[in-house]
KEKE-3310 file (N, C-alpha, C; in steps of 0.2 Angstrom, whole numbers, plus 5000, padded with zeros to 4 digits):
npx = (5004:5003:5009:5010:5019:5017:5022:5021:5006:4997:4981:4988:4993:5000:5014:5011:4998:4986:4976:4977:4973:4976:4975:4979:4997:5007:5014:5014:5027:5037:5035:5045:5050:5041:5027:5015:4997:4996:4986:4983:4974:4979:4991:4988:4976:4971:4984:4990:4980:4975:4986:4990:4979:4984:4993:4988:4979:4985:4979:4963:4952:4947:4943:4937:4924:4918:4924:4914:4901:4899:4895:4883:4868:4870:4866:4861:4863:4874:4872:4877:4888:4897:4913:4928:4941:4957:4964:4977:4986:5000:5001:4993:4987:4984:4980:4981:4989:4992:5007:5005:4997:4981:4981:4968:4962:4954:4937:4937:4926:4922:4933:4929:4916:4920:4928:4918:4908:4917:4913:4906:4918:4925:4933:4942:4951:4957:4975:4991:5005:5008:5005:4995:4984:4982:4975:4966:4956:4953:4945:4934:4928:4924:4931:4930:4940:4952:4944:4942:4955:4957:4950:4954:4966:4962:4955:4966:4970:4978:4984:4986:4994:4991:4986:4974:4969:4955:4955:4961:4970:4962:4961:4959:4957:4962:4960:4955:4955:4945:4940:4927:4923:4928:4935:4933:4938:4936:4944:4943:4947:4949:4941:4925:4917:4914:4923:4920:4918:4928:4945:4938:4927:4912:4903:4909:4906:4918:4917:4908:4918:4929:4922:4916:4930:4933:4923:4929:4937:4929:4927:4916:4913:4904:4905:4910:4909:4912:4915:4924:4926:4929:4925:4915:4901:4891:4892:4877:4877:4887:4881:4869:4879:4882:4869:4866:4875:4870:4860:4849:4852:4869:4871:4868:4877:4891:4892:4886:4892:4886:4876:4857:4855:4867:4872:4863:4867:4879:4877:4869:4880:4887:4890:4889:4895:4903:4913:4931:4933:4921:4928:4939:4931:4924:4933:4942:4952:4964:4960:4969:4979:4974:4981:4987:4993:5002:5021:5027:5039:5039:5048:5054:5068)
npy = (4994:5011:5024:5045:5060:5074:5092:5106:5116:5132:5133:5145:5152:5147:5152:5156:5160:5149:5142:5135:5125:5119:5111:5105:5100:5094:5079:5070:5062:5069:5082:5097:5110:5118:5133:5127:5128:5124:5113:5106:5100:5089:5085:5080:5072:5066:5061:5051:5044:5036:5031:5023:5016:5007:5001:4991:4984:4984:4981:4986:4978:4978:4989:4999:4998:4998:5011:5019:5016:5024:5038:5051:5060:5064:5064:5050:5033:5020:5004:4994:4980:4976:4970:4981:4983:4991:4996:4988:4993:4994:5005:5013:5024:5019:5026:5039:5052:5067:5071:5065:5068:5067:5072:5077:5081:5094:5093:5093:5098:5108:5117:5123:5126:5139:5146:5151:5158:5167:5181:5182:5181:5190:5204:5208:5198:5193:5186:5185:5184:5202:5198:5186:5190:5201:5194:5187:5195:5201:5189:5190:5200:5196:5195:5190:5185:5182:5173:5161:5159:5154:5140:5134:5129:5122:5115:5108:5101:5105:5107:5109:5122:5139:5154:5151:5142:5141:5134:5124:5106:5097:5092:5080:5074:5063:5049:5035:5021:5010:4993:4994:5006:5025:5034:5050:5058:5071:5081:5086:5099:5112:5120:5129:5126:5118:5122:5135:5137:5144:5152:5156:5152:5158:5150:5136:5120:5112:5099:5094:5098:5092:5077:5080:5080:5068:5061:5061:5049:5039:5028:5015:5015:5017:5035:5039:5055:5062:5068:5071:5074:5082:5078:5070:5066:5071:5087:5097:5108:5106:5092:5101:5105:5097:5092:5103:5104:5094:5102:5110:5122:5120:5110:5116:5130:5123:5112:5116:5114:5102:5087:5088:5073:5069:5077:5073:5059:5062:5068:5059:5049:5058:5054:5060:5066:5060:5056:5059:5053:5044:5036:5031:5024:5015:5007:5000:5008:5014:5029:5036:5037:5050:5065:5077:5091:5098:5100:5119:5119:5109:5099:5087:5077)
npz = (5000:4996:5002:4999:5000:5003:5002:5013:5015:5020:5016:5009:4993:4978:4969:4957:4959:4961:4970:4985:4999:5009:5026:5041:5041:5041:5051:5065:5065:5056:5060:5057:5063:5060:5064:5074:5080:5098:5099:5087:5077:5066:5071:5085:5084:5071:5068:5075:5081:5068:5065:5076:5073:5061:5064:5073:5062:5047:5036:5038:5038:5051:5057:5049:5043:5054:5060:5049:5053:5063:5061:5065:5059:5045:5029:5029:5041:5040:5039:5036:5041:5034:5032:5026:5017:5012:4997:4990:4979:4969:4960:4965:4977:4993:5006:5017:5029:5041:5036:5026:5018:5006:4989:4980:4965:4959:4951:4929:4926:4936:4935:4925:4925:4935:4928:4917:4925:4933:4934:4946:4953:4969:4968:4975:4981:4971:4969:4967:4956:4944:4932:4932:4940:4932:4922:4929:4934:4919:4917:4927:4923:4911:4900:4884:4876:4885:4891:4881:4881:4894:4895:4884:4888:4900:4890:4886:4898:4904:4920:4939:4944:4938:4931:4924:4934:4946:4959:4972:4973:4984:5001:5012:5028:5031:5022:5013:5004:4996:4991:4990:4991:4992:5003:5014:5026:5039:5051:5066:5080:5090:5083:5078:5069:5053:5036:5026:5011:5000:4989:4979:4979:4989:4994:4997:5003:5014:5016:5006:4995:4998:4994:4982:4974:4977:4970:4959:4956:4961:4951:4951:4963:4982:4987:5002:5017:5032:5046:5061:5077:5091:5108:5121:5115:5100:5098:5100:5091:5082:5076:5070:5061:5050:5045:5038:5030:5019:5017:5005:4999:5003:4995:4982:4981:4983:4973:4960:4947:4947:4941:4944:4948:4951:4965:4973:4975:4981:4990:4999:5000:5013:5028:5040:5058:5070:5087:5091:5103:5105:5093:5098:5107:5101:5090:5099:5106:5115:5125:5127:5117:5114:5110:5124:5121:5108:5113:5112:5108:5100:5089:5078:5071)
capx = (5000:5005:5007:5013:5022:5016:5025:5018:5002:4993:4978:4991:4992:5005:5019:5007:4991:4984:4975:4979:4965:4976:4974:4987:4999:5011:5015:5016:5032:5039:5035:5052:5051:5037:5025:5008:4995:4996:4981:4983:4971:4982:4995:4986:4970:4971:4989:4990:4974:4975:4994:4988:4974:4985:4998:4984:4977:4986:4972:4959:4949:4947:4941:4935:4918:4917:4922:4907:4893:4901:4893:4876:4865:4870:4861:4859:4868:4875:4870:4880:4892:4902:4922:4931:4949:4961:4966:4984:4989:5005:5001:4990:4987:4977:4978:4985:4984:4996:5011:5005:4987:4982:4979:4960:4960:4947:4936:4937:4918:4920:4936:4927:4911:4924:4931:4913:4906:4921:4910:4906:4920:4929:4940:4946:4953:4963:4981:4996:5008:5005:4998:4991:4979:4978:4971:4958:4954:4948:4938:4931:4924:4922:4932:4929:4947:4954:4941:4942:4962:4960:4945:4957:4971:4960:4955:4973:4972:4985:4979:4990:4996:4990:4983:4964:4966:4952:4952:4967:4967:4958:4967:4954:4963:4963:4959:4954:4953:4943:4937:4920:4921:4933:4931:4935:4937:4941:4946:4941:4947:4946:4936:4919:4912:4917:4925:4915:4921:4936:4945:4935:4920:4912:4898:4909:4909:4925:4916:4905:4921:4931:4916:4915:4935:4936:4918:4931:4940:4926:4925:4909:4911:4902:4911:4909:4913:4910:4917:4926:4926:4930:4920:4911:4898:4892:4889:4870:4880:4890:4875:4868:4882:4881:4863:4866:4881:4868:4857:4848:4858:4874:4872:4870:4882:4895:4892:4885:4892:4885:4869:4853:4855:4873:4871:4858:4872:4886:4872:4868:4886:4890:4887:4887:4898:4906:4918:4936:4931:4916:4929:4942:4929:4922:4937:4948:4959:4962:4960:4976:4981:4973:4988:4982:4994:5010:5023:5027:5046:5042:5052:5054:5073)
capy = (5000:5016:5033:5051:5064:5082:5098:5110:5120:5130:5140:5147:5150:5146:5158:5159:5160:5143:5142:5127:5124:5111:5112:5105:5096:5091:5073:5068:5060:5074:5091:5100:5115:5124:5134:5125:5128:5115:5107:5105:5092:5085:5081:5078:5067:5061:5056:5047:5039:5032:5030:5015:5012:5003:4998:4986:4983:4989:4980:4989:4974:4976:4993:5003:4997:5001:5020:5019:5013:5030:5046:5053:5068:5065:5059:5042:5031:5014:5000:4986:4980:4971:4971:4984:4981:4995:4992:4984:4994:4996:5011:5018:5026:5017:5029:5044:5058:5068:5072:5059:5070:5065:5076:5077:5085:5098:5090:5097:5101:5112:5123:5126:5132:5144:5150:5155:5162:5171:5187:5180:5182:5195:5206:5209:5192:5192:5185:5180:5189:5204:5194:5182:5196:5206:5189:5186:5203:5200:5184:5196:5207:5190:5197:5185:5181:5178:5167:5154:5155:5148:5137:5130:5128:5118:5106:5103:5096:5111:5107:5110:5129:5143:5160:5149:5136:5143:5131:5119:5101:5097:5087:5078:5074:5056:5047:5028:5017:5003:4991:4996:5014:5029:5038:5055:5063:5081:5080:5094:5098:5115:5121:5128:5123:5119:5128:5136:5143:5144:5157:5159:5151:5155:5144:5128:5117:5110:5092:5092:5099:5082:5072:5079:5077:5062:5057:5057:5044:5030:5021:5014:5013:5021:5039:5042:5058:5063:5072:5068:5082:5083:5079:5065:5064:5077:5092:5102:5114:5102:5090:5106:5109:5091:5091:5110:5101:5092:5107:5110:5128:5119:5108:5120:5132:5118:5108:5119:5110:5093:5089:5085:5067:5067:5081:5067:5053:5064:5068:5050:5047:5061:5050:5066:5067:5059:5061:5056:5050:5038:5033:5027:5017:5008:5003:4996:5011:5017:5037:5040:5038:5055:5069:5081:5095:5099:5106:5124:5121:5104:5096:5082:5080)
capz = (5000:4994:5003:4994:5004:4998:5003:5017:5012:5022:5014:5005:4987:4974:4965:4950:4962:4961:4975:4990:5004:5014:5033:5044:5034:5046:5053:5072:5064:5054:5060:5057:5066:5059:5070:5073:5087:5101:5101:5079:5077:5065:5076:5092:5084:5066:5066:5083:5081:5061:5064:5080:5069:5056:5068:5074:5056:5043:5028:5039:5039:5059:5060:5045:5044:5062:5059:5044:5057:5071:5061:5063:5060:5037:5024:5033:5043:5038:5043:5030:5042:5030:5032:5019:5016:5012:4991:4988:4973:4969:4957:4968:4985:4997:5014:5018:5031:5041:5033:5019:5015:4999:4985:4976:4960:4956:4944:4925:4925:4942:4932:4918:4927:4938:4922:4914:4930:4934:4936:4950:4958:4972:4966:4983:4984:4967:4972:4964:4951:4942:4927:4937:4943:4925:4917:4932:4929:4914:4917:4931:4918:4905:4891:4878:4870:4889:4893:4877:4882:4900:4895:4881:4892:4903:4889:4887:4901:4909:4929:4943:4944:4932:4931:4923:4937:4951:4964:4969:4975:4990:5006:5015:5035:5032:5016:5014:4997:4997:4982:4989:4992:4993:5009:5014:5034:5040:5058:5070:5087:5092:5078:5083:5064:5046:5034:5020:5005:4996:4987:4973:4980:4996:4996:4995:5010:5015:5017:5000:4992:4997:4991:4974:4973:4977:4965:4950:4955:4963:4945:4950:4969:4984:4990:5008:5020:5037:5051:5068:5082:5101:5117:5121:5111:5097:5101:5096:5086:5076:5074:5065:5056:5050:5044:5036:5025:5014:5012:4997:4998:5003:4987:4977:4981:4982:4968:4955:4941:4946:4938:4953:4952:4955:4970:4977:4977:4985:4996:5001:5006:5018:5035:5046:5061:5076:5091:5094:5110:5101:5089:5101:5109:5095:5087:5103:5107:5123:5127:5132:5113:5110:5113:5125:5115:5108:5117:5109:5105:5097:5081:5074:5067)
cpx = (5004:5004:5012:5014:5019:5020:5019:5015:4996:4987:4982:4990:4999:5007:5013:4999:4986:4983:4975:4977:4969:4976:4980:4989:5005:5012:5017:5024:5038:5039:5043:5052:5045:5032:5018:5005:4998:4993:4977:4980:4973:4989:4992:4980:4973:4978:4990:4985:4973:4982:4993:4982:4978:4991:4994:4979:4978:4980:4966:4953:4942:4942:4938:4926:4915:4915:4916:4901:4893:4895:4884:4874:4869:4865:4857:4864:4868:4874:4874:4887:4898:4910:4923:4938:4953:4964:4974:4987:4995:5007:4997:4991:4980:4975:4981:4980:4991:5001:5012:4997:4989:4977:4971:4963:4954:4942:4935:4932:4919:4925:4932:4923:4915:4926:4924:4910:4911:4920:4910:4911:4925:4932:4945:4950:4958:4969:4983:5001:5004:5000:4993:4984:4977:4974:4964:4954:4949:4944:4935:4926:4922:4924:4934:4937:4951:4951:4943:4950:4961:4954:4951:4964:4968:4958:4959:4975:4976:4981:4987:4991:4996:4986:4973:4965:4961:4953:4958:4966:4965:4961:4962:4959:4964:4958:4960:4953:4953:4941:4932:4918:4927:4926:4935:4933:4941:4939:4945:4944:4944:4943:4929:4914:4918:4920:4920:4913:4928:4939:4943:4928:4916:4905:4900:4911:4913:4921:4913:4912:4927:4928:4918:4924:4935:4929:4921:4935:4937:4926:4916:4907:4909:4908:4907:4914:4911:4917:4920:4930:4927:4922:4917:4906:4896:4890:4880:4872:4883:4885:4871:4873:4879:4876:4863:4871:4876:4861:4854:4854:4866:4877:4874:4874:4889:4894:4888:4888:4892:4878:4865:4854:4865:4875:4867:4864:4876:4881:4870:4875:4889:4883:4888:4894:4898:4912:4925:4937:4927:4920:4934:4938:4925:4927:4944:4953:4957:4962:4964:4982:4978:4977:4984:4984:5001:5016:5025:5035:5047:5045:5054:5064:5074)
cpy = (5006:5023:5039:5055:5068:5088:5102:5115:5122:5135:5146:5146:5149:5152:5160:5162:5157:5144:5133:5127:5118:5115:5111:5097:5092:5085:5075:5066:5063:5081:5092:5109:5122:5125:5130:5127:5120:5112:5107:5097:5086:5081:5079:5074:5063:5057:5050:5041:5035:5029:5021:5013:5006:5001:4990:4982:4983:4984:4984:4986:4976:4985:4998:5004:4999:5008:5023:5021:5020:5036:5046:5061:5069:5063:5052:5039:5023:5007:4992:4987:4976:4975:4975:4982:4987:4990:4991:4984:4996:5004:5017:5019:5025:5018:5035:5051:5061:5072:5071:5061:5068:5069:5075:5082:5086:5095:5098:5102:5107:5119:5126:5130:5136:5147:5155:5157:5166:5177:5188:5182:5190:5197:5209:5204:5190:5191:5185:5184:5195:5201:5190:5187:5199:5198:5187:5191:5202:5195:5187:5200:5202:5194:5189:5179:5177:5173:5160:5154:5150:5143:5130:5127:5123:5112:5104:5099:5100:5112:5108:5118:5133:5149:5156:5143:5140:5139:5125:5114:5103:5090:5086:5075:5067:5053:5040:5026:5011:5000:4992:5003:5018:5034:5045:5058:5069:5079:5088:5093:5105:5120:5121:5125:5121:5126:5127:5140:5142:5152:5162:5156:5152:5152:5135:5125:5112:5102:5089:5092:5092:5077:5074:5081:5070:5057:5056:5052:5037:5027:5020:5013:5020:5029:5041:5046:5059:5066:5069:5074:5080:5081:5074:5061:5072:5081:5096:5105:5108:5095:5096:5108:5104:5090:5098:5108:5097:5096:5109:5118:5127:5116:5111:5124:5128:5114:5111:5118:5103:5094:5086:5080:5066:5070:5076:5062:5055:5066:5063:5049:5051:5059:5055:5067:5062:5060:5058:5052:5044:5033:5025:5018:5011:5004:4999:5000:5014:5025:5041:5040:5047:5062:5076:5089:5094:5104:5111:5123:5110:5103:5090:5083:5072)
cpz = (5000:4999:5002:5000:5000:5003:5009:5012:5016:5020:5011:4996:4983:4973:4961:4952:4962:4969:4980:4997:5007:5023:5038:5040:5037:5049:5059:5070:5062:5053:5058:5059:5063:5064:5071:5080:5092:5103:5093:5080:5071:5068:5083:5093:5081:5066:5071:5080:5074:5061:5070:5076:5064:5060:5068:5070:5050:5037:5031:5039:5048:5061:5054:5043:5052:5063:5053:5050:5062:5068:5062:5060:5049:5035:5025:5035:5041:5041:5042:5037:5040:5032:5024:5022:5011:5003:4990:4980:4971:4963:4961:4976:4991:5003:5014:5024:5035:5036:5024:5016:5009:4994:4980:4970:4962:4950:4937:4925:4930:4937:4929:4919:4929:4932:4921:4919:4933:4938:4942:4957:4963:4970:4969:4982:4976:4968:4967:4961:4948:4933:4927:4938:4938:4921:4921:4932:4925:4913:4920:4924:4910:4898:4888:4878:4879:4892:4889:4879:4888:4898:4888:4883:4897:4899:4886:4891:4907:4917:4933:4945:4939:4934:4929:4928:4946:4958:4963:4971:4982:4995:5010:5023:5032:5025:5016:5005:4999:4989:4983:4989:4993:5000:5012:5024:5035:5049:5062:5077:5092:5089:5080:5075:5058:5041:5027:5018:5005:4992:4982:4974:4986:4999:4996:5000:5009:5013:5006:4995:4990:4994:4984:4971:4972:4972:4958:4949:4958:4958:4947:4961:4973:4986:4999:5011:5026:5040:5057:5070:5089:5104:5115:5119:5105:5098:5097:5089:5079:5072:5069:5059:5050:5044:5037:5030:5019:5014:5006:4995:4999:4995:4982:4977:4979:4976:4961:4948:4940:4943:4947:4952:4954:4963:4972:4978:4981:4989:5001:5004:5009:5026:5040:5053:5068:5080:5090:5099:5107:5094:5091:5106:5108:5091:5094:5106:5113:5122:5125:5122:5109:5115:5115:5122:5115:5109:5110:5106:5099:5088:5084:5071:5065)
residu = (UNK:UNK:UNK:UNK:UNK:UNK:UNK:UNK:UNK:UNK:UNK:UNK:UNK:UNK:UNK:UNK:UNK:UNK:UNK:UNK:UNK:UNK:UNK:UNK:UNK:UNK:UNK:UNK:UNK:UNK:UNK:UNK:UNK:UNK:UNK:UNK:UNK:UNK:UNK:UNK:UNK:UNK:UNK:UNK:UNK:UNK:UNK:UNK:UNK:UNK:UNK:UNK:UNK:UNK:UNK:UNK:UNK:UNK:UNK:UNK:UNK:UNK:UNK:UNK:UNK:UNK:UNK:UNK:UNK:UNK:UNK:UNK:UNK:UNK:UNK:UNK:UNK:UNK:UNK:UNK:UNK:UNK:UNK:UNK:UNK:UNK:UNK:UNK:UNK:UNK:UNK:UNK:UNK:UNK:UNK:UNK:UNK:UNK:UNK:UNK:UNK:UNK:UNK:UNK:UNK:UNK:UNK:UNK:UNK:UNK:UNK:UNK:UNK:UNK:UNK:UNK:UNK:UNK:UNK:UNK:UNK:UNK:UNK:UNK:UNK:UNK:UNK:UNK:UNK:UNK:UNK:UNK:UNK:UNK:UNK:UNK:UNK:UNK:UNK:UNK:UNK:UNK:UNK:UNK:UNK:UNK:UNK:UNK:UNK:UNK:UNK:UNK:UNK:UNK:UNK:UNK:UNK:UNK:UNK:UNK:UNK:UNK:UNK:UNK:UNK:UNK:UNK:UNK:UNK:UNK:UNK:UNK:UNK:UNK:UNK:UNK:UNK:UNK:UNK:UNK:UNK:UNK:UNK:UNK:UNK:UNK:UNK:UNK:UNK:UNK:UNK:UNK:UNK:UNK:UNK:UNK:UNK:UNK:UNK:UNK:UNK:UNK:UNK:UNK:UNK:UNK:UNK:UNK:UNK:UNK:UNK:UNK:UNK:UNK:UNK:UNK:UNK:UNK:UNK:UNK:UNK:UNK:UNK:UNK:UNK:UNK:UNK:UNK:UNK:UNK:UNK:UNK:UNK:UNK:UNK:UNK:UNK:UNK:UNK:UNK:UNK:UNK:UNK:UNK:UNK:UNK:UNK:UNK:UNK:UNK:UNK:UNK:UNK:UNK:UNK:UNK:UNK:UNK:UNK:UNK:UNK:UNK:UNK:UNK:UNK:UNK:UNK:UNK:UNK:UNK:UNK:UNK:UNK:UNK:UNK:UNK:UNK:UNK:UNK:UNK:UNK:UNK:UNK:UNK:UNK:UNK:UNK:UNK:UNK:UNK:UNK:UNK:UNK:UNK:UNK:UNK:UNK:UNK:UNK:UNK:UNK)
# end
């Protein structure tokens, strides 16, 4: 099983102005002196707790369908307790989180709408080079000739970094590949909600956004997302957020260039939220795996 190393990103954008929506990026393993809060839910939850999760399983046989049956308060909750198993692809990547987040491509349908909707967007929030900024500019104001360039540049295929790529990949905390499903979690700890909106879109919730990344690569299998947040059980609030995430206005905001029966399917697999505390005690791990913070001078060398 395969897991990719990427580069530190945090809500930062590239040289060229490519925008990059990663959260914390960091490994319990490999921080190296960067500054991070100390109670970063990715070093003080996801990694700890997916790092003994695969100590104790690595095929994932033993626990993955467990963390499935945990969320409530989405679409609906699961009840198929069948064993999934982590895919054994030597081209592929079949886990990642930490240090080892794994990258989503933007699907091409979502650029292309951001290119022709352009209008749309803030002209406050313009980043990047001085050309970078003179060419959104003009999608800004839909001048013709620069539109058919970045819309032809896109069906080049030209993804990664560019003055026409609106929106970068997307890093879900923890990332699963099964042969029955791709599954997607965003990790919370002292965060009072989700994040929602991006830099060129601000109706697009963090979670749906993970889902309709990772919808271009299930082939024919299910996509599941959900949530895991602090405190003993879910809280009111986050139960509401939960609920508000497959929105008929969340949808549409968010997904605006799915047709409605695809917005229905990515809607069916977002299974809502549960805790860190309710995770460790469905799947066998003791408490005391969950790091209460990181000292301020910590590194890794």
């Amino acid at each position: 099983m395969k897991r990719p190393g990427r580069p530190n990103k945090k809500n930062d954008e590239g040289p060229s102005g490519a925008e990059y929506d990663g959260f914390s990026t960091d490994s319990l393993a490999a921080l190296q002196g960067d500054a991070v809060g100390k109670y970063d839910s990715s070093l003080t939850r996801v990694v700890p707790v997916f790092d003994e999760l695969m100590r104790q399983d690595p095929t994932g046989e033993a626990w993955i369908h467990r963390l499935l049956s945990l969320p409530q308060h989405g679409a609906r909750m699961l009840t198929d307790r069948r064993e999934l198993r982590l895919r054994n692809s030597p081209q592929g990547v079949s886990y990642g989180w930490g240090q080892h987040e794994v990258a989503l491509q933007p699907p091409l349908s979502l650029l292309t709408w951001l290119v022709r909707n352009a209008d749309k967007m803030d002209i406050d929030r313009l980043r990047g080079s001085r050309s970078t900024i003179e060419k959104r500019r003009a999608l800004l104001h839909r001048d013709p000739i620069v539109m058919s360039e970045a819309l032809e540049l896109l069906n080049r295929r030209s993804r990664g970094r560019g003055w026409h790529i609106l929106e970068g990949p997307s890093y879900p905390d923890a990332f699963l590949d099964t042969d029955e499903a791709v599954i997607v979690i965003e990790g919370k700890r002292t965060e009072r909600g989700p994040t929602i909106g991006t830099t060129f879109m601000s109706g697009r919730h963090q979670m749906l956004r993970h889902m309709d990344c990772a919808w271009e690569i299930r082939e024919q299998r299910e996509v599941y997302g959900f949530f895991i947040v602090e405190g003993p059980k879910v809280s009111a609030d986050w139960a509401t957020f939960a609920s508000e995430t497959v929105s008929k206005g969340a949808l549409s905001s968010s997904l605006p260039h799915r047709t409605v029966e695809d917005r229905a399917l990515i809607k069916r697999g977002f299974l809502g939220v549960t805790t860190w505390q309710e995770v460790c005690d469905a799947v066998g791990l003791d408490r005391s795996v969950l790091i209460q913070e990181v000292a301020a001078n910590y590194a890794c060398t």
